[in-house]
N, C-alpha and C positions, 0 to 999 in steps of 0.2 A: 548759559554760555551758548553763542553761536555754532551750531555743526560744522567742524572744521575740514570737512569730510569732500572732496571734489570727486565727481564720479568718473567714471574712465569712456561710459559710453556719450549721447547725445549732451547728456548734464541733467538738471532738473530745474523746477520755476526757482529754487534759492540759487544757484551756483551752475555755473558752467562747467562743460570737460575740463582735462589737462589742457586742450587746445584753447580754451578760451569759449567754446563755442555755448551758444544756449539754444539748444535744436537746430536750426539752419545760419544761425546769426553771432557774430561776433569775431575771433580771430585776433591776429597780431600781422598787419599790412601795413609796415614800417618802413623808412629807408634803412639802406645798411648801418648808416653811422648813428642808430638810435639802435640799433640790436644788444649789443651790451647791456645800455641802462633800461631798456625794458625787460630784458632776459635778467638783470638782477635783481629787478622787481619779482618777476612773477617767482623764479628761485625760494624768494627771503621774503616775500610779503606777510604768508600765513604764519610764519615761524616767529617774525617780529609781533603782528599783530597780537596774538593771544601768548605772549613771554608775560609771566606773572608782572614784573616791573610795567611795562608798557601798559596793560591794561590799568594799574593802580594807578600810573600819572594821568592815563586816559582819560579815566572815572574820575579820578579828583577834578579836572579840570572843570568836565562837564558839568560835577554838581555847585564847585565852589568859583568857578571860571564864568560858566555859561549860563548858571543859574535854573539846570537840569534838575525834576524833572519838569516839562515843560505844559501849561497845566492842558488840563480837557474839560471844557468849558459846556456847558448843557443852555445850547441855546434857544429860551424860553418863548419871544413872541415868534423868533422864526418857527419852532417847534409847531405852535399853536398854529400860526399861519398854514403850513403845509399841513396840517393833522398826524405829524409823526412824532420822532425824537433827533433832535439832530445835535452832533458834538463837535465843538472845534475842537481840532488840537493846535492849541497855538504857540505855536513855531515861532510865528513875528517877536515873541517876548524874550528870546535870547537875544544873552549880550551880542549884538551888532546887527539884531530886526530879521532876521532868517535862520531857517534850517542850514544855510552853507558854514556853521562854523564847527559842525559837529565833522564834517567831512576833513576840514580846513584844519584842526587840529591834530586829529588822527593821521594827517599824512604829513606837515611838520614832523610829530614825532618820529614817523617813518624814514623819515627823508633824516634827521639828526644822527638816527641809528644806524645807517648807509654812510654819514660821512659827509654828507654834504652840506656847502657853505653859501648857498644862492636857491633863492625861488621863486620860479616865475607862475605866472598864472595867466589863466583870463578870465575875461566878466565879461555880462551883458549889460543885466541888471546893474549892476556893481558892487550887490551885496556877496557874491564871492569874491572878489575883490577886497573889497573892506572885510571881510572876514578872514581872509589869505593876511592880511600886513597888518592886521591887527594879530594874529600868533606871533607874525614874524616879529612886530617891535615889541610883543611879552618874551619873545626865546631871544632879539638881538641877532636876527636873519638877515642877511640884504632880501628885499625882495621888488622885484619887477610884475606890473600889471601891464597886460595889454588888453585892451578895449580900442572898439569900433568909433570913429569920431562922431556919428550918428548920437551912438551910447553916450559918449562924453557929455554930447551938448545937451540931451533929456535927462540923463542922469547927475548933474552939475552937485549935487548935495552930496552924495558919494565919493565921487571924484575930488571932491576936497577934506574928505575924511580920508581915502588912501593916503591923499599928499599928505596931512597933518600926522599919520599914522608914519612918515617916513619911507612910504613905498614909490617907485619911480611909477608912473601912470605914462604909458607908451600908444599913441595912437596909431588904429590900423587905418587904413586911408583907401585900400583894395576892395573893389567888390560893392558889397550894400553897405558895408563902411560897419558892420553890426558885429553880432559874435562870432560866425562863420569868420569873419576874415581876422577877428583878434586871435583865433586859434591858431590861424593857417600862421601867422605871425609867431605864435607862442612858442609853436613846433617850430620853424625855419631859427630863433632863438635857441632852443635845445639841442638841434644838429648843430648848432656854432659851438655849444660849450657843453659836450657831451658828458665830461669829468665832475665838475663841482655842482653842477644845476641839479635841483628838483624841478620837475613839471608837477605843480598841482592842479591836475584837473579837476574842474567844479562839475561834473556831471556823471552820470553812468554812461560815457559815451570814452571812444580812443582805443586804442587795442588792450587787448587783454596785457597785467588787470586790473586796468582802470576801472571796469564795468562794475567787477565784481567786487576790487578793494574800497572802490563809492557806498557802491551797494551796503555793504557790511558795515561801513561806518555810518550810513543814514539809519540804518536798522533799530538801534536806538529808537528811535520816534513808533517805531509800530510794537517795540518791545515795554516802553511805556503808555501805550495805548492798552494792550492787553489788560494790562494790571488794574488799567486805570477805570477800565469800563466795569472789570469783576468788582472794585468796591463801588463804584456808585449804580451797579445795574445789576451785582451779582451772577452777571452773563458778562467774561471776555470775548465774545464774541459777536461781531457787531453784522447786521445784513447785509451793509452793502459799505466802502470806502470809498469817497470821490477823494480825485486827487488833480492839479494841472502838471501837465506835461509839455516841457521844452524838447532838452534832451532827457530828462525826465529824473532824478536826483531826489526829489522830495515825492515823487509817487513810487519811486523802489524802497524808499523808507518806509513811506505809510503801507505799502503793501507787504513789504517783507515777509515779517512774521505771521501772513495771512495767505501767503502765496500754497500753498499745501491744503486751506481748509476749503475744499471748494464750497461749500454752503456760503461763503461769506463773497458776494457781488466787487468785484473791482472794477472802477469806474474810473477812466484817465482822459483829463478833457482838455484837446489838443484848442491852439489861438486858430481861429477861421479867418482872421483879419477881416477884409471886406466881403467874405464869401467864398466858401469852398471853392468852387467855379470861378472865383473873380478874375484868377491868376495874380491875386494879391492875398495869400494864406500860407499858414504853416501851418496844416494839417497833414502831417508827413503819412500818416497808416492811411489816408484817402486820397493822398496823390502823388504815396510815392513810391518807388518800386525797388528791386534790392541792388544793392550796390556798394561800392567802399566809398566811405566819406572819414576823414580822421581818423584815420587806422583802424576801423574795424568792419564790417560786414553785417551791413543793417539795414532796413527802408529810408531812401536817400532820394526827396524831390528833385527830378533829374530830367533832362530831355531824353531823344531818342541815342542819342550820340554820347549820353553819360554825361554834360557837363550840368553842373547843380543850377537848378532853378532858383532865384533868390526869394526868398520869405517874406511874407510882411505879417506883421502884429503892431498893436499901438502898444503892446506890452514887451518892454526891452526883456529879453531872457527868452521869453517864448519862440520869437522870431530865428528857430532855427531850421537850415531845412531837412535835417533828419532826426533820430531817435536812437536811443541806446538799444543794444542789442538782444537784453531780457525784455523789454519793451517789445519791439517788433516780437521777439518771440510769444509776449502774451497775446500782441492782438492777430498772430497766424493759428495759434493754436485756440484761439478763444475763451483764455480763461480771461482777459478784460474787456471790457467793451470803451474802445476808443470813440 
């Protein structure tokens, strides 16, 4: 079981303070008419999460649902090609092609046991997306997606799996037209209907505690990594973890349960698009500096005047221009290398 434990000072590499924070990064930078429903989040989140019921439908899901646990693949000419060992864990083979549905179900349930009758989301990729309205039409949720019209048009296979799944797919039209403006969308949606709506955020990004209720439910994936390495290696413990980073969701998973052992190398590999320098990249820990971006206090590509520099990737999802807040915290304190 997860250490349920939040410390009172700075936080640690698993979890934040009370305040949300994780060393200098994180926080709750809300409007007022969102203070409520993220003030009953952070209240009720730990208490629902690990309620015996909650985890038993949790765990049923993931193994009879999602098809958990997710294997770890010993990849053999790669191996041989680099002269190491190298292991996927492959995440792509859940039901709906990503690690976003292990977050996407955990906060459904959360969101059920709060009361609420509506959930909206956003996507880049669109596999948080399809994995947000594929819970909702197994529970019989309304749910709403917003996505970037950019997204829409490279992502079209997606985008008609939400639709087929029942979900209203909502275009952002502002800005790079990508995820940054499907969020800013998401949130301006949630202040309209503070009462019935869940916000499922697909990342470890937003204010606190989105960062750390993400975190906890990606966790999974490095907590069957452990197990999975000691039977085929006899060593849980692996040298080094790469992972990609957007707002980074699947690299606080795979890092999780390894966050504590510093012998073990964490590796989080941000999209360059055309080139760090190109001023066409989302490489936020190399060009960006600290700032609020979606409610919380993190490395935010930004001018001098604070407004956000737009990103590019030819990879939808990556293309964001900041990072969650344990994120920046690992690449200031140095326990990953970005």
């Amino acid at each position: 079981m997860i250490n349920r434990n939040i410390s009172l000072n700075k936080g640690t590499y698993k979890q934040p303070n009370i305040f949300g924070y994780y060393g200098n990064f994180g926080g709750a930078y809300i409007p007022e008419m969102l203070h409520r429903n993220v003030e009953e989040l952070r209240e009720k989140y730990i208490n629902i999460m690990y309620e015996e019921s909650f985890q038993k439908e949790f765990h049923a899901l993931l193994k009879d649902y999602v098809g958990r646990p997710s294997p770890l693949y010993f990849a053999t000419r790669l191996s041989a090609h680099y002269n190491t060992k190298i292991y996927l864990k492959r995440e792509d083979l859940n039901h709906t092609g990503a690690h976003k549905i292990n977050n996407a179900i955990g906060q459904v349930l959360l969101a059920q046991r709060l009361g609420k009758k509506r959930i909206i989301a956003e996507t880049g990729a669109g596999q948080h997306g399809v994995a947000t309205a594929t819970v909702c039409a197994l529970k019989g949720i309304e749910c709403v997606v917003y996505m970037g019209v950019k997204d829409i048009e490279r992502q079209a296979p997606n985008v008609a799996r939400m639709k087929m799944l029942g979900a209203t797919v909502v275009p952002a039209r502002s800005g790079s037209q990508t995820l940054k403006d499907a969020t800013n969308e998401a949130i301006r949606d949630w202040i309209n209907n503070p009462t019935d709506t869940h916000y499922v955020i697909g990342s470890v990004v937003g204010p606190h505690p989105y960062p750390d209720m993400v975190a906890r439910f990606q966790s999974v994936i490095s907590e069957e990594m452990r197990g999975q390495l000691k039977e085929q290696t006899g060593n849980e413990m692996p040298s080094k973890i790469i992972a990609c980073v957007g707002g980074g969701s699947n690299a606080a998973g795979a890092f999780y349960h390894f966050l504590e052992d510093l012998n073990v190398e964490l590796i989080a590999v941000e999209a360059a698009g055309l080139g760090v320098k190109s001023g066409h990249s989302a490489a936020t820990t190399q060009l960006g500096k600290p700032g609020v971006l979606h409610g919380s206090k993190s490395l935010v590509m930004q001018t001098d005047d604070g407004q956000v520099i737009e990103p590019h990737s030819i990879s939808a999802g990556l293309d964001y221009p900041g990072i969650g807040p344990l994120h920046a915290h690992l690449f200031e304190s140095g326990r990953a290398n970005f």
